[in-house]
C-alpha positions as CSV (number, residue, x, y, z in Angstrom):
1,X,67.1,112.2,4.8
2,X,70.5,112.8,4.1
3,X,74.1,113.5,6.7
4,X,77.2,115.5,6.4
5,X,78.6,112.2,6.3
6,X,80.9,110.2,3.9
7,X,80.1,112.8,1.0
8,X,79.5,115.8,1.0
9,X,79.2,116.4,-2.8
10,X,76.1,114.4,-2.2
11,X,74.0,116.6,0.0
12,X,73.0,118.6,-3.4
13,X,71.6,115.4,-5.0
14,X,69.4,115.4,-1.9
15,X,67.9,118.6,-2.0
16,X,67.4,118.5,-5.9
17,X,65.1,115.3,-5.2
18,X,63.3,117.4,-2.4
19,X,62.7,120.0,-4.8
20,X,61.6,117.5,-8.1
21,X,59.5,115.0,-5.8
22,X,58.3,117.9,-3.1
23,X,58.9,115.4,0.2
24,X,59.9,116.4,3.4
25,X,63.9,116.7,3.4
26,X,65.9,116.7,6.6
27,X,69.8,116.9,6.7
28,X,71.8,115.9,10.3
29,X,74.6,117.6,10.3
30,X,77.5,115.3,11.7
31,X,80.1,117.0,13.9
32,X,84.1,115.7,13.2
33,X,84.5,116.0,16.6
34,X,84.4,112.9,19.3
35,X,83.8,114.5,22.3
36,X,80.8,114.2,24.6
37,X,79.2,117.9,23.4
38,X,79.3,116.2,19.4
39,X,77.6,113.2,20.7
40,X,74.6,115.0,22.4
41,X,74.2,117.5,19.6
42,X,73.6,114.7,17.0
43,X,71.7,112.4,19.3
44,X,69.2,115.3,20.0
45,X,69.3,115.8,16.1
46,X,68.0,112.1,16.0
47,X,65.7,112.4,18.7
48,X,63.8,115.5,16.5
49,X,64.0,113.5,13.3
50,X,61.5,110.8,15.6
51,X,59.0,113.1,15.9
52,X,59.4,114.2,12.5
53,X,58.5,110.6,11.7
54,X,56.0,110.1,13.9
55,X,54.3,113.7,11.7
56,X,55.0,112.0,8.7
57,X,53.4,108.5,9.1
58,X,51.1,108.7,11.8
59,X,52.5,106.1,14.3
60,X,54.0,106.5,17.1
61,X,57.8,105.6,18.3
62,X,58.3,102.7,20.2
63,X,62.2,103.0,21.7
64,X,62.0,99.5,23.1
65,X,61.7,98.5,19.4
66,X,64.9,100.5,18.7
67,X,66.8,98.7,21.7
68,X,66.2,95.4,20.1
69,X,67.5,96.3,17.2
70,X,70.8,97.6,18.7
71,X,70.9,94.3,20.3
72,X,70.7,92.3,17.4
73,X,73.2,94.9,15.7
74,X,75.9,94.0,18.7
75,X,75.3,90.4,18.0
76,X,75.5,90.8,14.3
77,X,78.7,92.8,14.1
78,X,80.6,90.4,16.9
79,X,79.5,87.4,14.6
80,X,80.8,89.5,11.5
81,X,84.3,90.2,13.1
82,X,84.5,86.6,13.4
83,X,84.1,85.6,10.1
84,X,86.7,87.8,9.1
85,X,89.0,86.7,11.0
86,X,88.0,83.1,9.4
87,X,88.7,84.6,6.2
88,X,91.5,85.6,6.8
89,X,92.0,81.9,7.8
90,X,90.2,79.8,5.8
91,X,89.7,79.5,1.5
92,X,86.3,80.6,1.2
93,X,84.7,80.3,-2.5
94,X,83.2,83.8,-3.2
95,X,83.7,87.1,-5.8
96,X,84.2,90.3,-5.5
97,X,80.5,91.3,-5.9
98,X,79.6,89.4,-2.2
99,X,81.5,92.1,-0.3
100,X,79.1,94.4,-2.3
101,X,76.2,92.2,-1.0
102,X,78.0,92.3,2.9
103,X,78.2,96.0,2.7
104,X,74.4,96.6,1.4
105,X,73.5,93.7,4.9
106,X,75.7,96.2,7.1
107,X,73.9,99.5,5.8
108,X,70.6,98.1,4.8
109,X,69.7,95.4,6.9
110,X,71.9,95.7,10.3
111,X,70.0,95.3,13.4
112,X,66.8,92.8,11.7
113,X,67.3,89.3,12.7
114,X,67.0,88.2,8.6
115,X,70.7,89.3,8.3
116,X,71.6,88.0,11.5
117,X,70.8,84.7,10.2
118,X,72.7,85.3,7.7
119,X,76.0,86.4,9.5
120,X,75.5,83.3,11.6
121,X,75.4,81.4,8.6
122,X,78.7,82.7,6.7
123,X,80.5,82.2,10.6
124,X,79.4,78.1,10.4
125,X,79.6,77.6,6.7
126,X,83.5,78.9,6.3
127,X,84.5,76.8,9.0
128,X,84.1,73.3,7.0
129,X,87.1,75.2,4.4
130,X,90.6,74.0,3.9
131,X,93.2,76.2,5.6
132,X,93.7,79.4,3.0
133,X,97.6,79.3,2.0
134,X,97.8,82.2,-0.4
135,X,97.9,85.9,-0.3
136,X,95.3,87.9,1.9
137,X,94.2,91.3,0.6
138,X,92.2,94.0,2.9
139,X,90.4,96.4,0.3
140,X,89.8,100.0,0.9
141,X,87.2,101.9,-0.8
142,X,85.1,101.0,-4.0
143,X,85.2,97.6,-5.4
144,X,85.2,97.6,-9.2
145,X,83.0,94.5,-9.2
146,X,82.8,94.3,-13.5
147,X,86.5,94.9,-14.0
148,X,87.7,92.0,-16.0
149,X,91.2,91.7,-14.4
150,X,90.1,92.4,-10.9
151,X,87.8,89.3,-11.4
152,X,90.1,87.0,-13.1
153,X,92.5,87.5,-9.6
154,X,89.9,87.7,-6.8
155,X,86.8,85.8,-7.8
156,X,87.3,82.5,-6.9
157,X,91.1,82.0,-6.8
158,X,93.2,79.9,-4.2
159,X,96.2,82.5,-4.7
160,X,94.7,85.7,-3.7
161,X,91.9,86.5,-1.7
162,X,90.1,89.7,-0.8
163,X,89.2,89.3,3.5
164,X,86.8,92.2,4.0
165,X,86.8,95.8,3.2
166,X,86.7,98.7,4.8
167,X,82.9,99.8,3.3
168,X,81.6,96.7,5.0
169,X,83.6,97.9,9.0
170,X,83.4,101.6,8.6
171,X,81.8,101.0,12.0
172,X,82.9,98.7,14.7
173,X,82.0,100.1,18.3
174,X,79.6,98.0,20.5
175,X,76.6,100.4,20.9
176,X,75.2,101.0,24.7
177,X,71.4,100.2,24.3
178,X,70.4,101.9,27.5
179,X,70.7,105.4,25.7
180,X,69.5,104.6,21.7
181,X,70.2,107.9,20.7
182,X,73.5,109.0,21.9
183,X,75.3,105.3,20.8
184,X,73.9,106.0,17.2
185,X,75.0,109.1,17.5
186,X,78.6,107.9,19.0
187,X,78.6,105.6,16.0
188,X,77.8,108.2,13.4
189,X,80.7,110.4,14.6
190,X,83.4,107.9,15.1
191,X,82.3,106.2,11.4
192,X,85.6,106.3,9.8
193,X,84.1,108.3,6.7
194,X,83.4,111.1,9.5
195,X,86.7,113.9,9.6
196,X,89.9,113.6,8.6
197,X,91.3,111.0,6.7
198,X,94.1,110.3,9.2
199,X,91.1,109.1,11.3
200,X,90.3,106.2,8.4
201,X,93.7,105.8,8.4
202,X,93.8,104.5,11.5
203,X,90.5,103.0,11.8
204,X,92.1,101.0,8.7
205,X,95.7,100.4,10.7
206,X,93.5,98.5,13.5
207,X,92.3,96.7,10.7
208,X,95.3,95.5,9.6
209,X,96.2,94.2,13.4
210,X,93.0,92.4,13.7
211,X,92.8,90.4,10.6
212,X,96.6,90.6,9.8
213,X,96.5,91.1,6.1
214,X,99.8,90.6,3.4
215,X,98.6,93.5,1.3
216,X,96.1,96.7,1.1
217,X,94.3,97.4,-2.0
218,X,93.0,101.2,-2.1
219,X,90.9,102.3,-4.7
220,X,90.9,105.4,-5.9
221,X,87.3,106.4,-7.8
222,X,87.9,109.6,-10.0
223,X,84.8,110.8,-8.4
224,X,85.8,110.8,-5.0
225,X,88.5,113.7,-4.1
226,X,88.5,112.6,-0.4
227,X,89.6,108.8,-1.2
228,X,92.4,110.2,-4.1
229,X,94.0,112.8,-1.7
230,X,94.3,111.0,1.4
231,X,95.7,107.5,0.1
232,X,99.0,108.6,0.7
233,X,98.4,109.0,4.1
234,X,96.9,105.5,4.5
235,X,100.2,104.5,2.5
236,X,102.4,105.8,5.1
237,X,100.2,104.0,7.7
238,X,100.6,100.7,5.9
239,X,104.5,101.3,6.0
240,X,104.5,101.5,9.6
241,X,103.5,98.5,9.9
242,X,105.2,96.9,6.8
243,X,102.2,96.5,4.9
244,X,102.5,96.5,1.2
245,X,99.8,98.6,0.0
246,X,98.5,99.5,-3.9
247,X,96.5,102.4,-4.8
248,X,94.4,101.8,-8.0
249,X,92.7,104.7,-10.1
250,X,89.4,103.6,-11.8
251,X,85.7,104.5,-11.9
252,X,84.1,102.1,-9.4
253,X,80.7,102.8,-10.9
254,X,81.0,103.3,-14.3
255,X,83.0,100.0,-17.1
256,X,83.4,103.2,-19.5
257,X,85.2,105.0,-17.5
258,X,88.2,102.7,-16.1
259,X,91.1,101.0,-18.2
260,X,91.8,97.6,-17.8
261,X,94.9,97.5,-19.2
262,X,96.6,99.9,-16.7
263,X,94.9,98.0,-14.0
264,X,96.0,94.8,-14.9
265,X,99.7,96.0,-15.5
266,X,100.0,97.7,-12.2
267,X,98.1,95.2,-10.0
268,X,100.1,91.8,-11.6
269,X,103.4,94.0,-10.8
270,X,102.2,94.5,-7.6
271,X,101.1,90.9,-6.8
272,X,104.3,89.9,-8.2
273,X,106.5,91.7,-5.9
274,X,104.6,90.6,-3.0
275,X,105.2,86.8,-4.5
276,X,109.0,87.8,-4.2
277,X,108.7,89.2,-1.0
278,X,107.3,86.3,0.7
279,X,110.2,83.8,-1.4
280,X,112.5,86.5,0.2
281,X,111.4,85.8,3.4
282,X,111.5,82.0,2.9
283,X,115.3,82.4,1.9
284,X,115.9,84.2,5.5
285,X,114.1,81.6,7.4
286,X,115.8,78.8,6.0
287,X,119.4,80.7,6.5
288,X,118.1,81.6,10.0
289,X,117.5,77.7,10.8
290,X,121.1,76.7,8.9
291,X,122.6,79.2,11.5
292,X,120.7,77.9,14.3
C-alpha cells in the first residue's frame, strides 16, 4: 500500500514491486484539500482498505483496537511536544542519527505503548540536564546522518544543537477517536508533506513559535524537486519572523553523492554569522542598560 502523499515519484516504485512480487497493491489517493468533502473521501478510502485486509488475512477488524491505538497516539505525541520544548531547553547528549531513530518511532511505531515508553522516557531523562546555553537549530528535511562535518557540529556538542525536525512533527493534530477513520484521514490531509509547500511552510513557521529556535537548517536532497523548489519560500517565512535560515544541497541518502567540503564552508559561514549576530545583540543590550 502506497498514498499520493509526500512523493509522488514514488508511486512507480510501488507498482513495479506489485508487478515483480504479484501481491495485492492498493494506492489512497490523498486530496490537497482540507475541507470536510476531502476528509470523507479518504476516510471511506480507509474504511475499504479494512475489508481489503480482512480478504487478505482472514481476521476480522476490531475498531475498538484502533481507538486504543489513537489514544496512545494522543498521549504519545503530547509527551513528544514536551520533550522538545525541553530540548530546546536543556543540553541533551545525542547525534544526528537519533532524530532518524524519533522519526522511524513516529511512522513505525506511533500509537503501541513500546514507544510510548519510550517518549515517556526521553520527557524524564532530559530533565536531569544542565540548562543548554548555545545555539538551537530546527532542521527541515533529510538529515545527512554520515556527513563528516554535519557530525563534527551536531553530534554531541554544547555549541550547537539540532531540537527536532520537521520529518519527526509532520503531524501534530490531536486525533478525535470517536470517528477512527475520518481523524486519520484529517491527519493524512493536513500532513505538511500533503499540497503546496506554502502549507509546510507554515506548518514549519508554528514550529518556529513553539520551540523558539535561533536558526533553520533546510536540506535540500538532489532527489527531491519538491524540497529544492520550495525552500525559498520557507526562507521568506523564516524572515518574517527573523529567523536565520540555511539551505544545504546534498544527497541525504547516498556519502558518494554529497561534498563535504562545500558543506562545511557554507554551514561554518553560516554558524559564524549567527555567532556575530547574537554578540551584536549583546552590544545593544548592554548600550540599552547604559542608556537606561
Amino acid at each position: 500500500m502506497t498514498t499520493s502523499l509526500s512523493c509522488d515519484g514514488n508511486l512507480n516504485t510501488f507498482r513495479y514491486l506489485e508487478k515483480k512480487k504479484g501481491v495485492p497493491f492498493t494506492f489512497l489517493d490523498v486530496p490537497y484539500g482540507d475541507d470536510e468533502d476531502s476528509v470523507q473521501y479518504l476516510a471511506e478510502q480507509l474504511k475499504s482498505f479494512t475489508g481489503e485486509l480482512e480478504q487478505v488475512f482472514g481476521r476480522k477488524f476490531e475498531i475498538e483496537k484502533l481507538r486504543h491505538a489513537l489514544e496512545i497516539e494522543n498521549e504519545t505525541r503530547q509527551l513528544l511536544m514536551q520533550f522538545f520544548r525541553l530540548r530546546s531547553e536543556r543540553q541533551y547528549p545525542g547525534e544526528m542519527i537519533s532524530h532518524l531513530y524519533l522519526m522511524m518511532g513516529m511512522h513505525l511505531m506511533i500509537g503501541t505503548e513500546e514507544f510510548l515508553e519510550l517518549v515517556r522516557f526521553l520527557v524524564e531523562d532530559i530533565r536531569k540536564y544542565p540548562v543548554f546555553e548555545g545555539k538551537k537549530i530546527l532542521w527541515v528535511h533529510l538529515l545527512p546522518f554520515y556527513q563528516e562535518s554535519l557530525k563534527h557540529y551536531f553530534n554531541e556538542n554544547d555549541k550547537y544543537q539540532i531540537i527536532a525536525s520537521d520529518i519527526i512533527l509532520d503531524s501534530v493534530d490531536m486525533l478525535d477517536v470517536r470517528d477512527p477513520f475520518k481523524a486519520l484521514a484529517g491527519k493524512i490531509i493536513r500532513n505538511m508533506y500533503n499540497g503546496s509547500y506554502a502549507h509546510k511552510a507554515e506548518i514549519v513557521g508554528n514550529l518556529v513559535d513553539t520551540l523558539h529556535p535561533d536558526a533553520v537548517i533546510q536540506f535540500c536532497h538532489w532527489g527531491c524537486k519538491q524540497s529544492s523548489g520550495g525552500s525559498l519560500l520557507l526562507k521568506e517565512e523564516m524572515q518574517k519572523k527573523d529567523i536565520p535560515m540555511l539551505i544545504l544541497d546534498g544527497d541525504g541518502i547516498d556519502k558518494r553523492n554529497s561534498h563535504d567540503g562545500q558543506i562545511k564552508t557554507r554551514l561554518e559561514a553560516f554558524l559564524e554569522m549567527l555567532d556575530t549576530l547574537e554578540k551584536d545583540r549583546e552590544k545593544e543590550e548592554r548600550k540599552e542598560q547604559k542608556i537606561c
